[in-house]
C-alpha positions in Angstrom: -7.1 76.9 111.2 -7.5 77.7 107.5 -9.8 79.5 105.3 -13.0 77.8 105.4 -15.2 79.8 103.7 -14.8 78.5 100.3 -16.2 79.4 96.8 -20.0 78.8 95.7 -20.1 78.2 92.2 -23.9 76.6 92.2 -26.1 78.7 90.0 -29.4 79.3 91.7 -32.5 81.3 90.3 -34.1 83.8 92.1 -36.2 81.2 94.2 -33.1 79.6 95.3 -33.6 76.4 93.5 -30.3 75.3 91.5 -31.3 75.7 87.4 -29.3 72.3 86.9 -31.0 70.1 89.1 -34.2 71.3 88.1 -33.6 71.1 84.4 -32.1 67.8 84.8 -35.0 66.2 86.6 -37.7 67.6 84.1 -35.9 66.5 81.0 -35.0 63.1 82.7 -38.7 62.6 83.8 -39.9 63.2 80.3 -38.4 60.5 78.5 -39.8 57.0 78.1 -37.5 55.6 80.5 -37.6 57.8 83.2 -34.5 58.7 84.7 -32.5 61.7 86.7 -28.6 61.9 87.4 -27.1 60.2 90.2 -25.1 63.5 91.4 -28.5 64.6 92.3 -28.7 62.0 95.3 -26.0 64.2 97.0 -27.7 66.7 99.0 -26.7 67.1 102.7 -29.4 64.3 103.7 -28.6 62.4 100.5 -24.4 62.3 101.5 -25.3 61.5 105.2 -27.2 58.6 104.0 -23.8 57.7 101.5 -21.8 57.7 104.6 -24.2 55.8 106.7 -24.8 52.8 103.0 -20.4 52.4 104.1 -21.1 51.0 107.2 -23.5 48.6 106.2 -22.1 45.1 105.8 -23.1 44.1 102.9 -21.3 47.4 101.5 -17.9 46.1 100.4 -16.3 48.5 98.3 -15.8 51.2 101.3 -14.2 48.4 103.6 -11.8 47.4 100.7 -11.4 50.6 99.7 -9.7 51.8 103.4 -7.8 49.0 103.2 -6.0 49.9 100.7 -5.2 53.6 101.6 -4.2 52.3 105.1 -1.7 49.6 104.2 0.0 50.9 100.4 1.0 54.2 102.2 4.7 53.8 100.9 3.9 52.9 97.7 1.9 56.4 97.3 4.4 58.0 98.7 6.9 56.6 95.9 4.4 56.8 93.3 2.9 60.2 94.2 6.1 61.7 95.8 4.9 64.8 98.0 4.3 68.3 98.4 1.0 67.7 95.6 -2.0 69.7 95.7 -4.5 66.7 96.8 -8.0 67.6 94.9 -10.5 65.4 96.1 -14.0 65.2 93.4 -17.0 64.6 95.1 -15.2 65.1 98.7 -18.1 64.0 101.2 -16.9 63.3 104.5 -13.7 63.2 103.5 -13.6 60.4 105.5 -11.0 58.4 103.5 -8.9 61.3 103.3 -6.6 61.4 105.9 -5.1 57.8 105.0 -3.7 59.3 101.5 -2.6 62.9 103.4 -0.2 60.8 105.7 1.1 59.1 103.4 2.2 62.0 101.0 2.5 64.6 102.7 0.6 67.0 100.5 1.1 71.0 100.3 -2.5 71.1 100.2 -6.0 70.1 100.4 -9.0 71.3 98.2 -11.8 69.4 98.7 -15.0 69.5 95.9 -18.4 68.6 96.3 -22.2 70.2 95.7 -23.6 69.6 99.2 -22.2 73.0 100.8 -23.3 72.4 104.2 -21.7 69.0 104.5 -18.3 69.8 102.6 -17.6 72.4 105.1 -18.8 71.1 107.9 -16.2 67.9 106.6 -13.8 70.6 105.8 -13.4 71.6 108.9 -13.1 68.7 110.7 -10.1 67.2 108.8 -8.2 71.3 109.7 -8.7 70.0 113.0 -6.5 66.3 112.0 -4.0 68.2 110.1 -3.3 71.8 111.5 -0.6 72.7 109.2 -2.3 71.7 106.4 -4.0 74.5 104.1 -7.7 73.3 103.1 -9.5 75.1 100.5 -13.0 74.2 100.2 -15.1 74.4 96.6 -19.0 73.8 96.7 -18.7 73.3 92.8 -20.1 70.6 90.2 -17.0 68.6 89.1 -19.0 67.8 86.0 -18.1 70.6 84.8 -14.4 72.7 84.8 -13.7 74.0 88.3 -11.4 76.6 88.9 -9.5 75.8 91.6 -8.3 78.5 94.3 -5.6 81.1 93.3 -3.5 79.2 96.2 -2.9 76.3 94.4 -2.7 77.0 90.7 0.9 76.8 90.4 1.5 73.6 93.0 1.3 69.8 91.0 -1.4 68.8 91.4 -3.4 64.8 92.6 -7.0 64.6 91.6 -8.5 61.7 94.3 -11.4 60.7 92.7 -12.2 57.6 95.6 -15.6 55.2 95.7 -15.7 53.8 92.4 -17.8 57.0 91.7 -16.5 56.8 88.3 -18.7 53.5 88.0 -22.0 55.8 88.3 -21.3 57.3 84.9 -21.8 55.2 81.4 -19.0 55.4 79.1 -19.3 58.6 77.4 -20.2 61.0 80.5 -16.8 58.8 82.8 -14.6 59.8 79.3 -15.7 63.6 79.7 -15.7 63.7 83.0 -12.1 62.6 83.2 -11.4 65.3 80.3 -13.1 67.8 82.5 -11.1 66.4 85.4 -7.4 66.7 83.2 -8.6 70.4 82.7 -9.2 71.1 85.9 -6.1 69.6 87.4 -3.9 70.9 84.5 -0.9 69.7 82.6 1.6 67.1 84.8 -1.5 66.4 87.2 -2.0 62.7 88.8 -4.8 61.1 89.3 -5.7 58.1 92.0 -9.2 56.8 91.0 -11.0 53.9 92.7 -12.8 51.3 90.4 -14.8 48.9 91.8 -14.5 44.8 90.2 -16.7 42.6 88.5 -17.7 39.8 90.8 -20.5 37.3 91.7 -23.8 38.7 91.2 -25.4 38.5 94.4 -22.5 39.8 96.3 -22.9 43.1 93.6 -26.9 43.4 94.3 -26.7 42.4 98.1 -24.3 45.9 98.9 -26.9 47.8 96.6 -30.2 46.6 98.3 -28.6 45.7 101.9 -31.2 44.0 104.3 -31.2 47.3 106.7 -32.7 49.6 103.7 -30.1 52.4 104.0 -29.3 51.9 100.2 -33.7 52.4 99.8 -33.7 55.4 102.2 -30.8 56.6 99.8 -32.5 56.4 96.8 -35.9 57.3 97.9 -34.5 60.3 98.8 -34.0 61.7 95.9 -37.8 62.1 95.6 -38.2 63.8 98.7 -35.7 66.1 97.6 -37.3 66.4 94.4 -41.2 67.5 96.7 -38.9 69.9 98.5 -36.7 71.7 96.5 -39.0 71.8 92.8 -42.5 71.6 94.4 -43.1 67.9 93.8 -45.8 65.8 94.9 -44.4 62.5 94.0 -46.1 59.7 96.4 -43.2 58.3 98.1 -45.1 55.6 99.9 -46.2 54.5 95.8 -42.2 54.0 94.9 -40.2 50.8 95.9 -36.3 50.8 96.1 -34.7 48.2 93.7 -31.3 46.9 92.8 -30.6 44.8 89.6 -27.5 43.7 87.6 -27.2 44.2 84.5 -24.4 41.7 83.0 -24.6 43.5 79.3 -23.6 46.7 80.4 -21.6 45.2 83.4 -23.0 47.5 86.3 -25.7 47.1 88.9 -28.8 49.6 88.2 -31.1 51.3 91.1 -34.5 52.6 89.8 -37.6 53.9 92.0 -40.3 51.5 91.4 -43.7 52.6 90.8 -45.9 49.9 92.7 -49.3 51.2 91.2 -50.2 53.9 88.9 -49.3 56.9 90.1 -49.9 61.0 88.7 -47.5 63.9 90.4 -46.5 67.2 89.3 -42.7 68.5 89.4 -42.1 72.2 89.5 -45.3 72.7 87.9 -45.1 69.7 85.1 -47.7 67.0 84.9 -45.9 63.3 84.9 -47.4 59.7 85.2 -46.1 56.4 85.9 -47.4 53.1 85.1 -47.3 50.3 87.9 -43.9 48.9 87.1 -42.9 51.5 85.8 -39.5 52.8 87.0 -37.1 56.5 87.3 -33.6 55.2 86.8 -31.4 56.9 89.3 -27.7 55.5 89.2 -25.6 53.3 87.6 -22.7 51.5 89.0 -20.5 50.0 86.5 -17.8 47.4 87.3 -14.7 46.6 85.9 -11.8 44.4 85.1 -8.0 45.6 84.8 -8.5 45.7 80.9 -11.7 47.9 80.6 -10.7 50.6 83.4 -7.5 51.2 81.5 -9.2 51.9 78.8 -12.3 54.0 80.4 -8.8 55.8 81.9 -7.0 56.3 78.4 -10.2 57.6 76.8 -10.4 60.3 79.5 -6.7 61.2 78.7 -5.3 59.6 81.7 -2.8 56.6 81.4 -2.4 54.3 83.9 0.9 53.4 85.8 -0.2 51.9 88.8 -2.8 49.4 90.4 -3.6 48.6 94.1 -6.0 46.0 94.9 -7.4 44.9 98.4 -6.1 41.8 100.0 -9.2 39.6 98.7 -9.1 41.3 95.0 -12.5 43.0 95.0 -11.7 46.8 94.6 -8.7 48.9 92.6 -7.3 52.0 93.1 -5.7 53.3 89.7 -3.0 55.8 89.6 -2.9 57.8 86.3 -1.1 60.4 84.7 -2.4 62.9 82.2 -1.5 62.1 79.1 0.7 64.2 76.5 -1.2 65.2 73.9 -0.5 64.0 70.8 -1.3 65.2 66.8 -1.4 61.7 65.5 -1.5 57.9 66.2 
């Protein structure tokens, strides 16, 4: 087995409560459209519930996701090559994983992610699939620069960035997280990112309001964690679950509905909502070949490869980091 007690990098105040979530919820909640990060659905409970939303059958993107990993193992291998670094943002279960480690044969594994409990709890469980494999587990914010573990830093590295996670940001915070990711990774890194499709409307709002609620249980969530962890007192019975598109911005939005008017506090705040008014939790933007190579090419990664699932509703993007250049 290997080192599994990885490196907490999550600043918490003297109460235990993690400055960033709590500054990002109480600047979110005090603008006219209320609205709070969607990295801040990931707690443990909040990842468990991720896990449980793939399983779901209106939930495509997993599904097609899998597929590919499981049947373009040679073409990683020839586009990859092996003996990479694999560093997975945003790791979760991991449960992907072990489709892309067979196929390249990786020197190592270092998976990220903010819910501490659940990435090494994952962690060890995927030592136990690949015994020879080193795993070096980072409870970290990719948002931000991560240094990765003194074992690595001189192995090439492949960033796996899988879910179409990179849909939850709008332009601008995808282009600097893909910077941040570049930095992270280094000069000569790779980068396999999945990027979810446009496609027919109801098919996009049926996987993010499925008829079983997982996706609302998901979302609501997020208040409960916000009563728990900042002292909230949000009515969560008063909030309703909802899943739009929105065809100017290409993405599907989820917000917490309030169904009447409703008054709470928030780590000792006063905040109101209107009936109909809503807190805008995540944003899942969709693409076509043209507009992920350029989200891609903004964040300093140029594309040289594109996988798509056998019914052309999900991509996985290989990238390089780009040279830097002086001029045009």
């Amino acid at each position: 087995m290997t080192d599994q007690t990885g490196l907490k990098l999550v600043d918490l105040d003297e109460g235990g409560v993690d400055r960033a979530f709590r500054a990002d919820v109480l600047a979110g909640m005090r603008e006219t459209q209320k609205a709070i990060p969607a990295r801040w659905l990931y707690d443990d409970a909040g990842s468990q519930l991720y896990e449980d939303i793939t399983q779901v059958p209106e939930y495509y993107p997993a599904r097609a996701e899998t597929e590919i990993l499981k049947t373009r193992g040679a073409d990683f291998a020839d586009a990859i090559g092996r003996s990479r670094a694999v560093v997975e943002f945003g790791s979760g279960s991991s449960v992907k994983t072990p489709a892309l480690l067979r196929a390249i044969d990786p020197a190592a594994y270092v998976p990220l992610d903010i819910a501490g409990d659940f990435l090494r709890a994952s962690a060890a469980a995927l030592s136990e699939k690949f015994p020879d494999l080193p795993v070096y587990p980072v409870e970290a914010d990719f948002m931000r620069r991560v240094e990765l573990p003194a074992e690595v830093s001189a192995m090439p590295k492949l960033g796996f960035f899988p879910g179409g996670t990179i849909g939850n940001m709008v332009a601008r915070t995808a282009t600097d997280l893909l910077r941040t990711m570049r930095e992270t990774l280094g000069e000569g890194s790779m980068l396999l990112v999945g990027m979810d499709l446009i496609k027919d409307r109801k098919v996009l709002e049926a996987a993010y309001d499925d008829a079983g609620r997982v996706t609302a249980e998901f979302n609501l969530n997020l208040a409960r964690r916000i009563n728990r962890e900042l002292g909230g007192t949000i009515p969560i019975d008063k909030l309703q679950h909802s899943a739009r598109w929105n065809d100017q911005y290409a993405r599907i939005e989820m917000h917490l509905v309030a169904q009447e008017d409703i008054a709470f506090e928030i780590a000792g705040e006063q905040f109101a909502m209107r009936a109909g008014e809503t807190i805008h939790t995540e944003n899942s933007h969709k693409f076509d070949f043209r507009s992920a190579d350029k989200q891609l090419l903004a964040g300093e990664w140029t594309p040289v490869r594109r996988w798509l699932d056998s019914e052309e509703r999900f991509s996985l993007v290989l990238a390089e980091a780009s040279i830097a250049r002086s001029a045009p």
